[in-house]
TORMAR-328225 format. One record per residue (C-alpha): residue number from 1; x, y, z. Coordinates in pm, 1 decimal, always signed. Layout:
% TORMAR-328225
NUM:X:Y:Z
...
% end
This chain:
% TORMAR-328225
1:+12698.6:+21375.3:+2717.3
2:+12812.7:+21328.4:+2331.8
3:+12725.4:+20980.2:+2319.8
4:+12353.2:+20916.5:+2309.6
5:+12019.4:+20729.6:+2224.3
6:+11964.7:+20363.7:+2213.9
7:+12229.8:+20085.0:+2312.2
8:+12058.7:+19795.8:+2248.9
9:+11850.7:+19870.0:+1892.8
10:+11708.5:+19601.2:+1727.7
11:+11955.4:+19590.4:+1474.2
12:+11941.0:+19294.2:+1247.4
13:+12299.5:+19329.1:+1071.4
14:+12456.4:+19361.0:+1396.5
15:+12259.4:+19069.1:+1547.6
16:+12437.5:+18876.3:+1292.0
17:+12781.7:+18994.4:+1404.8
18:+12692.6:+18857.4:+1742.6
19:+12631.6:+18539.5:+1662.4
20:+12838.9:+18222.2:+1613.4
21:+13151.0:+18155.9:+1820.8
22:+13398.5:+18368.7:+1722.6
23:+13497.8:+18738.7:+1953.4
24:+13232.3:+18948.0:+1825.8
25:+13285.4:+19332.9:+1863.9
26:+12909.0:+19385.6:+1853.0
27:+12894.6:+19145.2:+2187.4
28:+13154.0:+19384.5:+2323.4
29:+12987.0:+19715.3:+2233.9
30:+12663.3:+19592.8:+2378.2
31:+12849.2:+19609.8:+2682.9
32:+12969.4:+19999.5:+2690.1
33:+12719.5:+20281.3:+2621.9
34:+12881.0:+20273.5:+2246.1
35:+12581.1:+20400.7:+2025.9
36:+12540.6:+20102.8:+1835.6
37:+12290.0:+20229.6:+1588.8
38:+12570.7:+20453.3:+1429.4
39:+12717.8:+20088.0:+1360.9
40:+12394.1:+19945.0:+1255.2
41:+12257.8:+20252.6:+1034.2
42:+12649.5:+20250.3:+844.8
43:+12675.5:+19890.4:+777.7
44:+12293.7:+19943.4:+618.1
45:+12437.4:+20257.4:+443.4
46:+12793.5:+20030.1:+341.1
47:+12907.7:+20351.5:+472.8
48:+13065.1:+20508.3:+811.5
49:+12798.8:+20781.9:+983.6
50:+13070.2:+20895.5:+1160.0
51:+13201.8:+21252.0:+1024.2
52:+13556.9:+21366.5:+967.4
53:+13791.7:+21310.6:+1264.0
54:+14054.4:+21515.2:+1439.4
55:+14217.0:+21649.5:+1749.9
56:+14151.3:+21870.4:+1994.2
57:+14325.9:+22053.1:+2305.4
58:+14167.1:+21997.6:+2602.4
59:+14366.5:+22283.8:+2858.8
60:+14618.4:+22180.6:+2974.6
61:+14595.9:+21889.1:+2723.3
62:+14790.9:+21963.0:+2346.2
63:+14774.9:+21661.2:+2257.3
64:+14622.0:+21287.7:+2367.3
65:+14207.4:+21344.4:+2257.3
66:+14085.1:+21265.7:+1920.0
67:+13728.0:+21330.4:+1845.4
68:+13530.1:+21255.1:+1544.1
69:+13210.9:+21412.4:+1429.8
70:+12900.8:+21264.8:+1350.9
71:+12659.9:+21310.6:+1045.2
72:+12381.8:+21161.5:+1227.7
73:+12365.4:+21420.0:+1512.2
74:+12035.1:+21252.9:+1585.1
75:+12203.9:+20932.3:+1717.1
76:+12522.7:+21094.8:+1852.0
77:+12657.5:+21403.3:+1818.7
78:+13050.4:+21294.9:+1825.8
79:+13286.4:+21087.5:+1971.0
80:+13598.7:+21146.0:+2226.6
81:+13869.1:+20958.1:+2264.7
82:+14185.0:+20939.6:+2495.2
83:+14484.9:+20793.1:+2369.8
84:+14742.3:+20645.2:+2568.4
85:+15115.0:+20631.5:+2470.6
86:+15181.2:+20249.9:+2387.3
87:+15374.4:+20039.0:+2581.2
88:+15694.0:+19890.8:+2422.8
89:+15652.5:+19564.0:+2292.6
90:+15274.4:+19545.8:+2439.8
91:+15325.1:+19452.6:+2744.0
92:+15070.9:+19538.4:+3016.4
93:+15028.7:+19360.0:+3341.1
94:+14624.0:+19255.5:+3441.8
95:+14636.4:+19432.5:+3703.0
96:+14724.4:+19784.8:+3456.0
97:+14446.8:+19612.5:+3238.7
98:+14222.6:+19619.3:+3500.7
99:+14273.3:+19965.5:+3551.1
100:+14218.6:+20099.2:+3278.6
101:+13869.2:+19931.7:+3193.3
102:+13788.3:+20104.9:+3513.2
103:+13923.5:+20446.7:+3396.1
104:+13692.5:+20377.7:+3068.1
105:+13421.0:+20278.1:+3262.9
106:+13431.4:+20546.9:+3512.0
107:+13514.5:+20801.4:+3296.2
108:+13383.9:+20684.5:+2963.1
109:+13134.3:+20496.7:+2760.1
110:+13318.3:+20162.8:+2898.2
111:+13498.5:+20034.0:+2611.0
112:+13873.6:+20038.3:+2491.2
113:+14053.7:+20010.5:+2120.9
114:+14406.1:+19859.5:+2043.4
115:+14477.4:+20100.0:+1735.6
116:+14715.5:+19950.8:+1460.6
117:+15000.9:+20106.1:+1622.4
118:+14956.3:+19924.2:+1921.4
119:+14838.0:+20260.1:+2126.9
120:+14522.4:+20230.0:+2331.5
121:+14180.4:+20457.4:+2267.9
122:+13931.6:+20529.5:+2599.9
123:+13629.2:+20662.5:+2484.6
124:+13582.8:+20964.8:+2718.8
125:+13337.8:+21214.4:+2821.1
126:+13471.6:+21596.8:+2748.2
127:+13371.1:+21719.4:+3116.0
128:+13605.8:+21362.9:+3254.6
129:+13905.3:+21402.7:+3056.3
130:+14134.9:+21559.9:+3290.1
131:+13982.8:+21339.2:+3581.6
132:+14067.3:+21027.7:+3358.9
133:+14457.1:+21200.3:+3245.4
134:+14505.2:+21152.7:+3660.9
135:+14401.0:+20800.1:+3684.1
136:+14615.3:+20694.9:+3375.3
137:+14967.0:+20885.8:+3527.1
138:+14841.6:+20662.6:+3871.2
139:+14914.3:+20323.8:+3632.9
140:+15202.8:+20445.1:+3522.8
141:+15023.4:+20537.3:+3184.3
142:+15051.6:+20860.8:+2979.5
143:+14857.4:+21043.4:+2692.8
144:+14979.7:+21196.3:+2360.4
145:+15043.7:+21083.9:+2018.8
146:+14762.0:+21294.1:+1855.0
147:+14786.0:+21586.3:+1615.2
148:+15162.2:+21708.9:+1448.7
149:+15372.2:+21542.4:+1706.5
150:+15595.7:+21226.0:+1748.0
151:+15362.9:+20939.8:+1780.6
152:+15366.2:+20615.3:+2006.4
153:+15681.0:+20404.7:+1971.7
154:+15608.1:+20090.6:+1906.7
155:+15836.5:+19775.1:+1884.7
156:+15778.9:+19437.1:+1829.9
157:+15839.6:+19184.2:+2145.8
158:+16208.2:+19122.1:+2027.9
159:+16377.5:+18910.8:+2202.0
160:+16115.0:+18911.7:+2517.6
161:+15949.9:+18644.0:+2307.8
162:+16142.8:+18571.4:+1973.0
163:+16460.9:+18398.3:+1956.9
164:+16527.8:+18555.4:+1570.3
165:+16563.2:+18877.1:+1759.0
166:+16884.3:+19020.2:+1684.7
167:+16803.4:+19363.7:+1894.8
168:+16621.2:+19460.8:+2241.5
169:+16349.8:+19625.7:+2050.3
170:+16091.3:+19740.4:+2324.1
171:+16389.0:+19848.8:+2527.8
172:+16507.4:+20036.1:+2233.1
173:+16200.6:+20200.1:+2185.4
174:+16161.8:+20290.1:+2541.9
175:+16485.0:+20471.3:+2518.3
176:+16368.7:+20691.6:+2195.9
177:+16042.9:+20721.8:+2365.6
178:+16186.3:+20859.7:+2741.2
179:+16339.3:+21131.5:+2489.6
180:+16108.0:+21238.2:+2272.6
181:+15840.3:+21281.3:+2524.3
182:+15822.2:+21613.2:+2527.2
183:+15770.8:+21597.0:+2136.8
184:+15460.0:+21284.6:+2143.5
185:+15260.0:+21543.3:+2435.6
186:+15361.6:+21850.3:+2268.6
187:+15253.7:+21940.4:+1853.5
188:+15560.1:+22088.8:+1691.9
189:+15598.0:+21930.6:+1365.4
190:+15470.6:+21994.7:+992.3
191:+15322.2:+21629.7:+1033.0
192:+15284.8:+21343.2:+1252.8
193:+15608.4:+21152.8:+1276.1
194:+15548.3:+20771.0:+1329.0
195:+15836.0:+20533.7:+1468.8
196:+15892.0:+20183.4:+1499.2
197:+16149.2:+19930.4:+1595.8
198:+16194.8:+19551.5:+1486.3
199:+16385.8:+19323.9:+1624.9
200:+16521.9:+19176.4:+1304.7
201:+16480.3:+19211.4:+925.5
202:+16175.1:+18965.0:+929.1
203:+16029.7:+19337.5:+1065.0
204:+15724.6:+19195.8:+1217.4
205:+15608.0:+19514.0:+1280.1
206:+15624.1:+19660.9:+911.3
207:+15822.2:+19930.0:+1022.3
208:+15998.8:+19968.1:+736.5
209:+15678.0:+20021.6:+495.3
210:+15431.4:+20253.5:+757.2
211:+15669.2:+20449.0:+1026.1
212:+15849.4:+20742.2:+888.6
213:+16115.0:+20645.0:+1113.0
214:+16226.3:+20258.5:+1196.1
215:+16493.0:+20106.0:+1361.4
216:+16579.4:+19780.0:+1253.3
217:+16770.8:+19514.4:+1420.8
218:+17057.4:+19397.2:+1138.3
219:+17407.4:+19211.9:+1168.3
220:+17709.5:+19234.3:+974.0
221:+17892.8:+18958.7:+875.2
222:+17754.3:+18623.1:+796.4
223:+17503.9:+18460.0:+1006.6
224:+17675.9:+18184.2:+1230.3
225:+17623.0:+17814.3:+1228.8
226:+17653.5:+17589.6:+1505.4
227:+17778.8:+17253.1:+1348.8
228:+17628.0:+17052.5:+1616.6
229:+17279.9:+17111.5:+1581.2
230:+17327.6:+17103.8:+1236.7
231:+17410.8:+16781.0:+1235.9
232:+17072.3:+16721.9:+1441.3
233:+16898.1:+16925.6:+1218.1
234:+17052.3:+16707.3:+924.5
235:+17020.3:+16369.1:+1067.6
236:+16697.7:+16389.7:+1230.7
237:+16471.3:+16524.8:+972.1
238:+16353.7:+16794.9:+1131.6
239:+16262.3:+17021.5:+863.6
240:+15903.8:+17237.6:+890.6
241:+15785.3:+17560.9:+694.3
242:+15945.1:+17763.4:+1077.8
243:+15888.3:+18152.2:+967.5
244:+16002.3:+18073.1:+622.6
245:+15676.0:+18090.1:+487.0
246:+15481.7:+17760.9:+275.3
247:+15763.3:+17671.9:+125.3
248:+15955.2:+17343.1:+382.3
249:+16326.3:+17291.2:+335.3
250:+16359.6:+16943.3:+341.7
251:+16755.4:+16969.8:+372.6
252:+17087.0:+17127.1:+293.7
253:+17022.6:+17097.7:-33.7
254:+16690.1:+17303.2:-66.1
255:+16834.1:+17519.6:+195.7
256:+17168.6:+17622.4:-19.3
257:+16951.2:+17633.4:-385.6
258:+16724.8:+17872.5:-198.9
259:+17014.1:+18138.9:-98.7
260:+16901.4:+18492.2:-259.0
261:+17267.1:+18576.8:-255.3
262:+17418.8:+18261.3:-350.8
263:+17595.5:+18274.9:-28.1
264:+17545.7:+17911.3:+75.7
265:+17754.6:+17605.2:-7.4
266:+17720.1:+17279.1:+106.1
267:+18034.6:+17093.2:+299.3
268:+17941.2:+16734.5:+398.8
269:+17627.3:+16790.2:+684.2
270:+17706.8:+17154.8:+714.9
271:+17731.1:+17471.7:+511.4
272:+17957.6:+17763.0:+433.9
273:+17820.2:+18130.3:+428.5
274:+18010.6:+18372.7:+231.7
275:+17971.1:+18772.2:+413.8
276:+18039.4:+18939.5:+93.4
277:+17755.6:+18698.5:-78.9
278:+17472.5:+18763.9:+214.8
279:+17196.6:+18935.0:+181.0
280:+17116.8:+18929.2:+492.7
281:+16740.0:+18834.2:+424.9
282:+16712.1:+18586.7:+691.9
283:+16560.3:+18305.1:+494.5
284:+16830.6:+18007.7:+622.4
285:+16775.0:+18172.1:+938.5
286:+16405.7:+18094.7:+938.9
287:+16440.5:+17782.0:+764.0
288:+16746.9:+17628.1:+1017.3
289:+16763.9:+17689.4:+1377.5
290:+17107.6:+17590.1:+1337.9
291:+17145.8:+17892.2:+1110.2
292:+17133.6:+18243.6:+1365.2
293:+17217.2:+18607.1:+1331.5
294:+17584.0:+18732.7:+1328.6
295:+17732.4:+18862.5:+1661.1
296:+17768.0:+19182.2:+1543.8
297:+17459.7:+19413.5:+1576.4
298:+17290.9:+19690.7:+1565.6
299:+17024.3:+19847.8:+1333.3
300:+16981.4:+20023.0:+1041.5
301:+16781.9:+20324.9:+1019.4
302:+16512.5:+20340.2:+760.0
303:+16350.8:+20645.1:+686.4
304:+16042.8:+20779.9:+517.0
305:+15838.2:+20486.6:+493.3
306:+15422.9:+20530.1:+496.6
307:+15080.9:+20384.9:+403.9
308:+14860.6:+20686.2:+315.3
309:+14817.8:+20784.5:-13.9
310:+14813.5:+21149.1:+66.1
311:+15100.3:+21365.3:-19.8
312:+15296.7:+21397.5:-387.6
313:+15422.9:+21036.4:-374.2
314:+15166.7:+20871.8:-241.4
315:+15213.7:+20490.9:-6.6
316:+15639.5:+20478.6:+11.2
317:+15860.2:+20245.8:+154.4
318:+16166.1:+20423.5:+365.3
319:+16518.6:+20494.3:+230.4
320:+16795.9:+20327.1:+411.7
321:+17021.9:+20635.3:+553.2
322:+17224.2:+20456.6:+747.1
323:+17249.9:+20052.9:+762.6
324:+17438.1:+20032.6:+1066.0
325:+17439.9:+20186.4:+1357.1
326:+17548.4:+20044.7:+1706.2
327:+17274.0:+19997.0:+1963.4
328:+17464.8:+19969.9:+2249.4
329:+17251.3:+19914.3:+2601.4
330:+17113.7:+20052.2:+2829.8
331:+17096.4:+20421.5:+2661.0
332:+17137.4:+20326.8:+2277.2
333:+17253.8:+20681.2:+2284.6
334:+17361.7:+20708.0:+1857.3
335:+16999.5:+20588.0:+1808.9
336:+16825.9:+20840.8:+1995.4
337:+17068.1:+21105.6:+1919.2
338:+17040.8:+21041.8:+1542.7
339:+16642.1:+21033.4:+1593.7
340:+16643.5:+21331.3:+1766.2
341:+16881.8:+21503.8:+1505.6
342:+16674.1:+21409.8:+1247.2
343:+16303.8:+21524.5:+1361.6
344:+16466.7:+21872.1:+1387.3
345:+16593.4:+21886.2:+1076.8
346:+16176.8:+21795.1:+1008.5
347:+16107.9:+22106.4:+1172.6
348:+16322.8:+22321.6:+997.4
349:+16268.3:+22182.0:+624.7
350:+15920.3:+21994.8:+652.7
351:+15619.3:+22183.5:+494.5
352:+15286.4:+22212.1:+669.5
353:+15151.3:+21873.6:+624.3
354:+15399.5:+21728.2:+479.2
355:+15514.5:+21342.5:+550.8
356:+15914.3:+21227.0:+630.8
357:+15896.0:+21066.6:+328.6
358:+15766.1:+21297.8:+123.0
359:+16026.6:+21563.0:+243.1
360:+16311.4:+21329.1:+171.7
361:+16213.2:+21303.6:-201.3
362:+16190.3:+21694.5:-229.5
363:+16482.3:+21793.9:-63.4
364:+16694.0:+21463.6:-204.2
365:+16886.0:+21217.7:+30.4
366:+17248.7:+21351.2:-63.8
367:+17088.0:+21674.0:+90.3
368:+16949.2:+21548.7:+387.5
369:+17253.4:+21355.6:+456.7
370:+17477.3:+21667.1:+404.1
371:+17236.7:+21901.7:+603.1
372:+17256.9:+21553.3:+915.1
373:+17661.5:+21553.8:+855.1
374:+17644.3:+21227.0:+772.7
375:+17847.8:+21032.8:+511.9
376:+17651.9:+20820.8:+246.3
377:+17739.4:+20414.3:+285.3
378:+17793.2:+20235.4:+2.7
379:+17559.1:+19975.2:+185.8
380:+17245.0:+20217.2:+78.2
381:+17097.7:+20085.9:-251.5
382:+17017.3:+20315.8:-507.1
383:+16642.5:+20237.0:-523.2
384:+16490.9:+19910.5:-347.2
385:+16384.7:+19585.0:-471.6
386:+16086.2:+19603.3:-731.9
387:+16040.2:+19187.4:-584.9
388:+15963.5:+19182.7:-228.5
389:+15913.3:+18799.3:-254.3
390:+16105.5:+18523.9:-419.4
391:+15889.5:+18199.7:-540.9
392:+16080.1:+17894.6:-595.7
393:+16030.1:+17613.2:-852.2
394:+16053.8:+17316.6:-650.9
395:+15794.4:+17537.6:-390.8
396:+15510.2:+17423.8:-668.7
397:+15491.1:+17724.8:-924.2
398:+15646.0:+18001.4:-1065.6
399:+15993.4:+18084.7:-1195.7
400:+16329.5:+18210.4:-1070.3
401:+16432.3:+18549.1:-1039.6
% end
C-alpha cells in the first residue's frame, strides 16, 4: 500500500483548516486514509512534499492513472490516481455519485477530486486499479485523459440551465467526445490536447483562454428584440447588474451609450441593432432580457488557447480559424469532422511536447489553414483585443476606450 502512516496527526495548521463553518477539505481528508501529514508537514514547509507527477500504464491501461511521487518517502511513498472521463456539462445522477464513493472507498483511500476541467480523480491502490476500471464501465463511467492524448471534453451546462445559451454545449461535447474516444484512452499525440465547448461568447468555461481547442456557441446577425418585453423592461424598472457585471443599466439610454460597436440606437421604448455594427459581445444581452441571441447559430472554432507558461510563447489565448461553423443536431457532424481533421494534422506537424498553440505560431495560420483546406474569413482578426474589459464613466471610474 503507497499510502501510509498516520491519518489523524496532531497537526496544528490543519486543525485550523477544520475549524469554523465553512466546507473544510481537511474535515474531508480526515475521512479517507489521505496521509494528512504530507498536508500538514507542506503547509509548515509553504511548500508541496509531494514530488514530480506523471502517468503511468497500468496493462491493459495507456492511459487513465496519474501518480505523483513523494519526497517524504517516510510519510508516503506516492500517490495513484484514476481519472474518469468528465461528464458533459457535469451532470451526474446520486445514485452514479454514490457509486463512485464506493468504488473510492473500496478500491481506494476513500476520497474523490473535481479537477479544473471538470474530470474526476479516485485515489487508487496499484494492485485495485483494474478491479476499480470494472466498477466505473458498470456506472456507465470511463477512464482516460492522462498522458499525450485528447483530454476530457468539457462544456458548460448550456442551455440545460442557462437561457443565454445560444448552443447545446454538453450535447456538443458528447458528440466530439463519442469520436475521439479512441484518442482520450489511447496516447498518440506530441502533447495533451484539451477541448472545451461554451454555450455562448460569455464562455463560462474559459475555453477560449485554456483548451487548445474550443467550440463556441456564436450567432450571426444582430441579436433580436422582442418589443413587448421591452416595453416591460422599460416601463417597469426592472433594471439589475444580470451577468453584465457591477455596472446596472438603468435604461435604454445607458444600455445604447454602452454598445462596444455603436450598434444600438434608441427608437421611442425600443432599440435598433445594426448587424454590420455588432460585436457580438453580448453585453445588451446580459443587461436586457428583452435583448437575445440571433436565430442563426453555430460556433466558432478557436484554436490554440492555454494557461501554462511552458513552451516558446508561453500562457496564449486561441486564434479564431473559423468563426462560423453550423452545429447542426444530433451529430454536429462539421464540428467533429473539423476536430478530428485538425488533431491529425497535430500528429503529423506537432513536435514532441509541443502545445496546439504553440504549433500554430511556428507553422503560421495561413499554413495551417492551407495544409486543413480551409479558406481564411475575413471575420478572423488579425491579432485580438489588447482590452478584454471595457470600464465606463458613468460605472464610477475610469475612461473610455
Amino acid at each position: 500500500m503507497s499510502l501510509e502512516m498516520d491519518q489523524h496527526p496532531e497537526s496544528t495548521l490543519c486543525d485550523r483548516l477544520s475549524q469554523g463553518p465553512y466546507p473544510s477539505h481537511v474535515r474531508e481528508l480526515r475521512k479517507s486514509s489521505y496521509p494528512l501529514r504530507m498536508l500538514e508537514e507542506g503547509l509548515r514547509a509553504n511548500r508541496t512534499q509531494w514530488g514530480a507527477g506523471g502517468y503511468v500504464s497500468v496493462p491493459p491501461l495507456l492511459s487513465g492513472v496519474s501518480i505523483i511521487g513523494s519526497s517524504r518517502p517516510e510519510i508516503a511513498s506516492e500517490l495513484v490516481c484514476l481519472r474518469l472521463l468528465s461528464v458533459p456539462g457535469g451532470f451526474l445522477s446520486a445514485k452514479t455519485m454514490r457509486g463512485i464513493a464506493e468504488v473510492a472507498q473500496r478500491c481506494g483511500h476513500g476520497f474523490v477530486r473535481w479537477t479544473t476541467a471538470g474530470s474526476l480523480e479516485l485515489g487508487i491502490r496499484r494492485e485495485d486499479m483494474l478491479d476499480a476500471v470494472a466498477a466505473a464501465n458498470e456506472l456507465g463511467l470511463d477512464v482516460g485523459s492522462t498522458g499525450d492524448d485528447v483530454r476530457s471534453i468539457s462544456a458548460c451546462p448550456g442551455s440545460f440551465r442557462c437561457d443565454l445559451a445560444v448552443v447545446n454545449a454538453p450535447d456538443i461535447a458528447y458528440s466530439i467526445g463519442c469520436a475521439t474516444i479512441d484518442d482520450q484512452q489511447f496516447p498518440g499525440m506530441p502533447n495533451k490536447v484539451k477541448t472545451a465547448v461554451a454555450g455562448c461568447p460569455n464562455d463560462c468555461v474559459r475555453a477560449q483562454m485554456q483548451k487548445d481547442h474550443a467550440f463556441v456557441g456564436v450567432f450571426r446577425g444582430a441579436p433580436e428584440v422582442d418589443r413587448e418585453m421591452m416595453d416591460w423592461w422599460f416601463r417597469e424598472g426592472v433594471h439589475s447588474a444580470s451577468s453584465a457585471g457591477s455596472w446596472a443599466v438603468k435604461g435604454l439610454d445607458d444600455l445604447v451609450r454602452a454598445c462596444p460597436g455603436a450598434a444600438m440606437e434608441r427608437r421611442g421604448d425600443s432599440v435598433e441593432i445594426d448587424a454590420a455594427s455588432c460585436l457580438h459581445c453580448m453585453l445588451c444581452i446580459n443587461s436586457c432580457p428583452a435583448i437575445r441571441p440571433g436565430s442563426e447559430r453555430g460556433v466558432a472554432w478557436v484554436v490554440g488557447g492555454k494557461y501554462g507558461h511552458r513552451g516558446a510563447n508561453g500562457p496564449m489565448v486561441g486564434f479564431v480559424l473559423a468563426p462560423f461553423i453550423p452545429a447542426v443536431p444530433p451529430d454536429y457532424e462539421e464540428v467533429v469532422e473539423i476536430h478530428k481533421r485538425f488533431l491529425d494534422l497535430y500528429a503529423d506537424y506537432g513536435r514532441r511536447k509541443e502545445r496546439v498553440g504553440d504549433m500554430l505560431v511556428r507553422l503560421g495560420l495561413r499554413t495551417v489553414l492551407e495544409l486543413m483546406d480551409l479558406d481564411p474569413d475575413p471575420a478572423i482578426l488579425q491579432e485580438p483585443a489588447h482590452r478584454m474589459f471595457v470600464v465606463w464613466p458613468e460605472a464610477g471610474g475610469g475612461s473610455e476606450p
